[in-house]
C-alpha positions as CSV (number, residue, x, y, z in Angstrom):
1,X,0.7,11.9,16.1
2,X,1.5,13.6,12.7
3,X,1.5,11.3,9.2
4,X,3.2,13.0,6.6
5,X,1.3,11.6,3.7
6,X,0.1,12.4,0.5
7,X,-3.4,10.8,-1.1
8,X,-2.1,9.1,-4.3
9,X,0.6,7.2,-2.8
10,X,-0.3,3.4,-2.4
11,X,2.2,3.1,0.7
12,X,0.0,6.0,2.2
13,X,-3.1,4.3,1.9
14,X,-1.7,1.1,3.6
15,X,-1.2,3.2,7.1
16,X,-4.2,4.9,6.8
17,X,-6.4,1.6,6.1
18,X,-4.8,0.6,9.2
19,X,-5.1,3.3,11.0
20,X,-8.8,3.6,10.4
21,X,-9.8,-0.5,10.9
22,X,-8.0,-0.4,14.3
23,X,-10.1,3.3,15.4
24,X,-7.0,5.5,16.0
25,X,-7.3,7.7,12.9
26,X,-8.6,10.6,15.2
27,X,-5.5,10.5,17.3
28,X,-3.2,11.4,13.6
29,X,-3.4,14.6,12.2
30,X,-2.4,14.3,8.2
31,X,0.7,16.6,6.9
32,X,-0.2,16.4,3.1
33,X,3.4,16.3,1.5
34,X,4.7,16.1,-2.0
35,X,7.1,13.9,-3.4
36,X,8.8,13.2,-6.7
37,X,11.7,11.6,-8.0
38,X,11.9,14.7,-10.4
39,X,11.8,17.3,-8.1
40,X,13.5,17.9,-4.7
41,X,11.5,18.0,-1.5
42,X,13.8,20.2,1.0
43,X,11.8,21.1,3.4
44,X,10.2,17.6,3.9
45,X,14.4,16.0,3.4
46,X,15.3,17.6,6.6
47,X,12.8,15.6,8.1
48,X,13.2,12.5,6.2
49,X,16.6,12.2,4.3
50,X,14.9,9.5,2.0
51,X,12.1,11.5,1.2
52,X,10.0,8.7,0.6
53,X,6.1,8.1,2.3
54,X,4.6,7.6,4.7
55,X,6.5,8.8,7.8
56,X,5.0,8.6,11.4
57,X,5.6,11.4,14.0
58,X,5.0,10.1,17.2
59,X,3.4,11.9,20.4
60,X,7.6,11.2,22.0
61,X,9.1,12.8,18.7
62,X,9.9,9.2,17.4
63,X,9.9,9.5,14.0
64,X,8.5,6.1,12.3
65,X,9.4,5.6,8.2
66,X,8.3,3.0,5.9
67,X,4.9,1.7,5.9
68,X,5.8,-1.8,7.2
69,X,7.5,-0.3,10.1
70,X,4.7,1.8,11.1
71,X,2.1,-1.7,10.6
72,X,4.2,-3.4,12.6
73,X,4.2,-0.6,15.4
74,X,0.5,-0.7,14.9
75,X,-0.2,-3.6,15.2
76,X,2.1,-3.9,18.8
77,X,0.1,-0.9,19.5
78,X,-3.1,-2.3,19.0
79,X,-2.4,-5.5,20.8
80,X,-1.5,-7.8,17.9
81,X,-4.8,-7.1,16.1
82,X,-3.0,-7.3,12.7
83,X,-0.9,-10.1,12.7
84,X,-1.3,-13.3,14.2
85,X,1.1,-14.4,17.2
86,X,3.6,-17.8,17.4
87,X,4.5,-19.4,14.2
88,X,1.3,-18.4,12.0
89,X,3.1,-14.6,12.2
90,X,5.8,-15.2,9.6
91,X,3.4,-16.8,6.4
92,X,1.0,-13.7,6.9
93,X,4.0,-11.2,7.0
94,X,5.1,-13.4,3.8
95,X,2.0,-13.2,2.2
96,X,2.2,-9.2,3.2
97,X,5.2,-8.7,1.3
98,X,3.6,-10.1,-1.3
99,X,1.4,-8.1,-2.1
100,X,4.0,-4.9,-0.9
101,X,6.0,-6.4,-3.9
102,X,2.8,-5.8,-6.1
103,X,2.7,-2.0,-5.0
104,X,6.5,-1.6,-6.1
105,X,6.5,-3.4,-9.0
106,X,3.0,-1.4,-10.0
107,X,4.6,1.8,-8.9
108,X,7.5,1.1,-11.1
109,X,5.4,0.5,-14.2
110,X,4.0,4.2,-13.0
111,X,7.2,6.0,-13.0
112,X,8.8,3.7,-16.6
113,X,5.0,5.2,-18.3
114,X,5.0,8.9,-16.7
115,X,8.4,9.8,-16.2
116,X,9.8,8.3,-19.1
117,X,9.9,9.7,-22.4
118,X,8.0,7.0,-24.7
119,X,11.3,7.1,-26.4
120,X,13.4,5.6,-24.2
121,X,10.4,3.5,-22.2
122,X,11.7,0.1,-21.6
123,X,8.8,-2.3,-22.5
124,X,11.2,-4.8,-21.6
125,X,11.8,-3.6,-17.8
126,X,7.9,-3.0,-18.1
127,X,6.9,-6.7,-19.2
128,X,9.2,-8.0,-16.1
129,X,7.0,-6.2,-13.5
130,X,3.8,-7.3,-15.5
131,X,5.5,-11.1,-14.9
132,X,5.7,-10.4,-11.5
133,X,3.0,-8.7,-10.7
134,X,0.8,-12.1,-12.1
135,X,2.8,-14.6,-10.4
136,X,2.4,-13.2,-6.9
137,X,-1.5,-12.6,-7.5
138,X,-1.3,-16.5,-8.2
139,X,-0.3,-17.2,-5.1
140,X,-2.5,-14.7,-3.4
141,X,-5.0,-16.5,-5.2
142,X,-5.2,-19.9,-3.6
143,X,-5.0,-18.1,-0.1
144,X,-7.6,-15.9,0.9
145,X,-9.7,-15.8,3.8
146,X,-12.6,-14.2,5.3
147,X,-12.7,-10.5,5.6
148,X,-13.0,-10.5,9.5
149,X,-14.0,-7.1,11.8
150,X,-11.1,-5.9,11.5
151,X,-8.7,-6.3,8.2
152,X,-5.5,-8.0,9.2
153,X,-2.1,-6.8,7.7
154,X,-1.8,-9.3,4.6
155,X,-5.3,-8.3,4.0
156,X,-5.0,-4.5,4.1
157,X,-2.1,-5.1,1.6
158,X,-3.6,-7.0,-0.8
159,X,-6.7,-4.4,-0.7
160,X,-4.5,-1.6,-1.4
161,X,-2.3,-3.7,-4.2
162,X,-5.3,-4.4,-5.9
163,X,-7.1,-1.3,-5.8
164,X,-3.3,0.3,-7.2
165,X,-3.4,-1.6,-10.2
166,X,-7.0,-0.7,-10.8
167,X,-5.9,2.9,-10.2
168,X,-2.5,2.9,-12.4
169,X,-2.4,-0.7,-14.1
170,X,-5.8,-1.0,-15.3
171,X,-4.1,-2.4,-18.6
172,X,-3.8,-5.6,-16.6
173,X,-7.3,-6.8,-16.2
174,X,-6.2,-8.9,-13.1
175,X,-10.1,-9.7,-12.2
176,X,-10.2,-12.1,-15.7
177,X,-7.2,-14.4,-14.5
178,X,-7.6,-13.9,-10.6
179,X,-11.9,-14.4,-10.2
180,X,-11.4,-15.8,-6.3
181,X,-9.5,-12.3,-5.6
182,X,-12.3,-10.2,-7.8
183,X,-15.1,-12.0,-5.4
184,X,-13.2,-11.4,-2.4
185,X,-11.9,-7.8,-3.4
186,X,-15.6,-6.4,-4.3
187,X,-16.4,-6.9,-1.0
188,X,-13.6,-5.6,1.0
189,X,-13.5,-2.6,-1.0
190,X,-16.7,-1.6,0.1
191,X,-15.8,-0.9,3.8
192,X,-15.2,2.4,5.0
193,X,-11.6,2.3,5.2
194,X,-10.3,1.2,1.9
195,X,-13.9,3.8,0.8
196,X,-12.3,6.5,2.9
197,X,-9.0,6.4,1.1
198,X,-9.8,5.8,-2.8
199,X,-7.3,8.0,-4.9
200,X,-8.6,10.7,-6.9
201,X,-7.6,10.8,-10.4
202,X,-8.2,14.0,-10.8
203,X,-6.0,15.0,-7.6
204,X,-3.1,14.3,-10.3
């Protein structure tokens, strides 16, 4: 299988978590590929017309987009080892999108600050994502559970959320209002897959 990927995006590091807490990282060989809103990827557009990341080439020529959509092929890959089965599947697939909705909020606050000229930035649009960011780490607050032998889905997300803001939000400060996820996170962050996949600053 092939991964087109690139090591600073958040949605990236969500597969890759994955791929390396269920042991099938081996079996995906990494295609390192740029993208930016500013600047036209062709090469990687003929492959996919979104050009967003990650995108999954399977051993059948399937290709798989979206992070979610390669989780959830993971996970029915891997026997349902990241999402529970019956009833209990839909709250931990809410409580996934969740923290998802962290990622694009915090990835928007990226662009608004890089992209932008400070001219034009829109504190306003900014202050929204802040808002939103905090009120979903409220509720991921009052939920979390122990970090098991294997990271489930709404657990890998949340890892990878917070670890994003630390990486491009660290303006927020999240570990002063949200102390249950700053116990929970120092310890999660210290296994090898969320170690394994840390973004580089300098790899800017």
């Amino acid at each position: 299988m092939e991964l087109h990927a690139h090591p600073l995006s958040p949605f990236v590091r969500l597969v890759r978590v994955a791929l390396i807490e269920l042991g099938l990282d081996g079996a995906v060989r990494l295609i390192e590929t740029p993208v930016s809103p500013l600047e036209r990827n062709a090469d990687y557009a003929r492959i996919m017309p979104l050009r967003q990341l990650p995108a999954l080439r399977l051993d059948d020529g399937t290709l798989l987009h979206d992070s979610t959509i390669i989780l959830l092929w993971l996970d029915e890959r891997s026997g349902g080892m990241l999402l529970p089965s019956g009833a209990d599947k839909w709250p931990a697939l809410a409580r996934y999108r969740l923290a998802h909705g962290i990622l694009e909020a915090a990835l928007s606050i990226r662009y608004e600050r890089l992209m932008r000229p400070e001219e034009l930035r829109w504190q306003a649009w900014i202050d929204d994502k802040l808002d939103k960011i905090g009120s979903a780490l409220d509720v991921l607050e009052k939920g979390q559970n122990d970090v098991g032998v294997v990271l489930d889905l709404e657990q890998i997300g949340l890892a990878c959320a917070l670890g994003y803001l630390d990486f491009r939000v660290p303006d927020l400060s999240w570990r002063e209002r949200f102390p249950r996820l700053a116990v929970w996170y120092a310890e999660v962050a210290q296994r090898h897959s969320l170690e394994a996949t840390v973004p580089v600053q300098a790899s800017q």
